[in-house]
N, C-alpha and C positions, 0 to 999 in steps of 0.2 A: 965368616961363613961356616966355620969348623964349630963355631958356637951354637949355629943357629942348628946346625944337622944334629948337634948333641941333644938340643931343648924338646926338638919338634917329637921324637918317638917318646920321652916322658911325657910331653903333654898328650901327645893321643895313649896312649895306656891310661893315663891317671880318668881321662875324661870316658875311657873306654869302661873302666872296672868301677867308676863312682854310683852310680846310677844303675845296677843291675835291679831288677825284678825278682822276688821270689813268689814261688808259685806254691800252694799250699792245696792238700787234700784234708778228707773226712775218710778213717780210718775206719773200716766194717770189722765186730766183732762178731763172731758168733754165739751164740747163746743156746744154751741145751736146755731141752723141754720136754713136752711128752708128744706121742702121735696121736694123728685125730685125721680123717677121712673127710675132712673140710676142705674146701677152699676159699683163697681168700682174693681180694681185690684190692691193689694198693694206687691212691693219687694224693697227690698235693698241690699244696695249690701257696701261694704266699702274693704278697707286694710286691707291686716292679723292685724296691731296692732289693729283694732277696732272690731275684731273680736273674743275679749279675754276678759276674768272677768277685766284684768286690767286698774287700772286708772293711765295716766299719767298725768306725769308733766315736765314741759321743762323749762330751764335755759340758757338761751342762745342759741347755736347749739342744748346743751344736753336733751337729750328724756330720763325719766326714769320712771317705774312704782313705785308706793308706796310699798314698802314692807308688810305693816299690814295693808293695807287696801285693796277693790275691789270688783265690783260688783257683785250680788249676780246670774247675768247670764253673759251670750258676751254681750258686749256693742250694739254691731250690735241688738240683737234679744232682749234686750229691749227695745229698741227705734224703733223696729218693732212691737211690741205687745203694746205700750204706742200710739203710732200713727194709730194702728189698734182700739182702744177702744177707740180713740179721733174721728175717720172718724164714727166709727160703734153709738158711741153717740150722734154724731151730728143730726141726723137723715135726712142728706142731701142728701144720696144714698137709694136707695132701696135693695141692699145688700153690703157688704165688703166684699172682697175675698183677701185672702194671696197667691198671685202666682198662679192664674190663669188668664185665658181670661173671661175679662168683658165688656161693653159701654166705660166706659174710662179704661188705662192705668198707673198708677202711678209708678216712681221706680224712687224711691229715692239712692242718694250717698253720705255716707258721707268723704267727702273732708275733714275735721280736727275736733277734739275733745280732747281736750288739758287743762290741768291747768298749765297756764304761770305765772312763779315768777322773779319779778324784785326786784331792790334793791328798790324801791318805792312802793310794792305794787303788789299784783297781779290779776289775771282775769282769767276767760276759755273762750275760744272759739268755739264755734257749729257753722262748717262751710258742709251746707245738700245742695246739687241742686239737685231739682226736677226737673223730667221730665214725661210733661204727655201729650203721644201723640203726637202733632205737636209742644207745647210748653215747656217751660224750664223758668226756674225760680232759683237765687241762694238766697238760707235763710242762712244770717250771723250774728251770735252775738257775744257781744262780753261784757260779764258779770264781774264787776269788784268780790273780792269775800277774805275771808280770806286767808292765806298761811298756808292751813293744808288740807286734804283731806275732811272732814268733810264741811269744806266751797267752798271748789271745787265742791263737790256732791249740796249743795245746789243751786249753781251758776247753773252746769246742768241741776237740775228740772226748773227753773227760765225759762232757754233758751230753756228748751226744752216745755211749756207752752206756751211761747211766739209763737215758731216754729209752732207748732201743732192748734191754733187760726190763724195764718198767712196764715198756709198753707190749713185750711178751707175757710179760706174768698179766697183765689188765687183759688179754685176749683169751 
């Protein structure tokens, strides 16, 4: 009996701490610019899979989300609030609106968001076209990065840094 009350508290700890979840964000940077008397209109719009906490990873054909890990909102509506705090701190519009009518137009798609593993190595890819108004613009990266979730999210803030300074200077 002395045995069994020994085993039972390791067994529920080990079973308790094996299997945690990490929960990942998209890091807003601000970006300095010039002022302007404009307003802007910010939407997006993507795929149901980017429309979910989960982060994939692809292998070939195959698409799969990481089981213990994912972001800590939909992928879509952080990368909507990270590019709303990037346009609103730039201070190159006179105000930032989320889905409404403003002077310009902005709506964004994201085309692909991916951590890709090869037997060499792997990378994510942030693939966003903007559309604002009468023009269009496609923002591609293509981030090399570790093969574990943890380095995949890194890779993303990376690209999405990069995104959000590109797509101020294109506005």
């Amino acid at each position: 009996m002395k045995k069994l009350l020994i085993i039972i508290p390791f067994f529920i700890i080990g079973c308790a701490t094996k299997n945690t979840v990490n929960n990942y964000t998209l890091n807003s940077y601000p970006v300095e610019s010039q002022n302007t008397q404009k307003t802007l209109s910010l939407s997006i719009s993507a795929p149901p899979a980017f429309q979910t906490r989960k982060i994939y990873w692809q292998k070939g054909y195959e698409k799969n989300p990481y089981l213990y890990s994912q972001w800590i909102e939909d992928f879509d509506t952080l990368l909507q609030k990270s590019v709303f705090n990037a346009l609103f701190d730039s201070h190159k519009f006179k105000s930032v609106y989320q889905d409404k009518k403003a002077d310009l137009n902005l709506q964004l798609y994201i085309a692909e968001a991916s951590h890709v593993v090869t037997q060499n190595g792997s990378y994510v890819i942030l693939d966003i076209k903007a559309y604002l108004n009468s023009r269009s613009k496609d923002f591609y990266y293509k981030i090399p990065c570790q093969k574990n979730a943890k380095g995949a999210v890194e890779a993303f803030n990376k690209a999405v840094k990069r995104f959000e300074k590109e797509l101020i200077d294109w506005l």
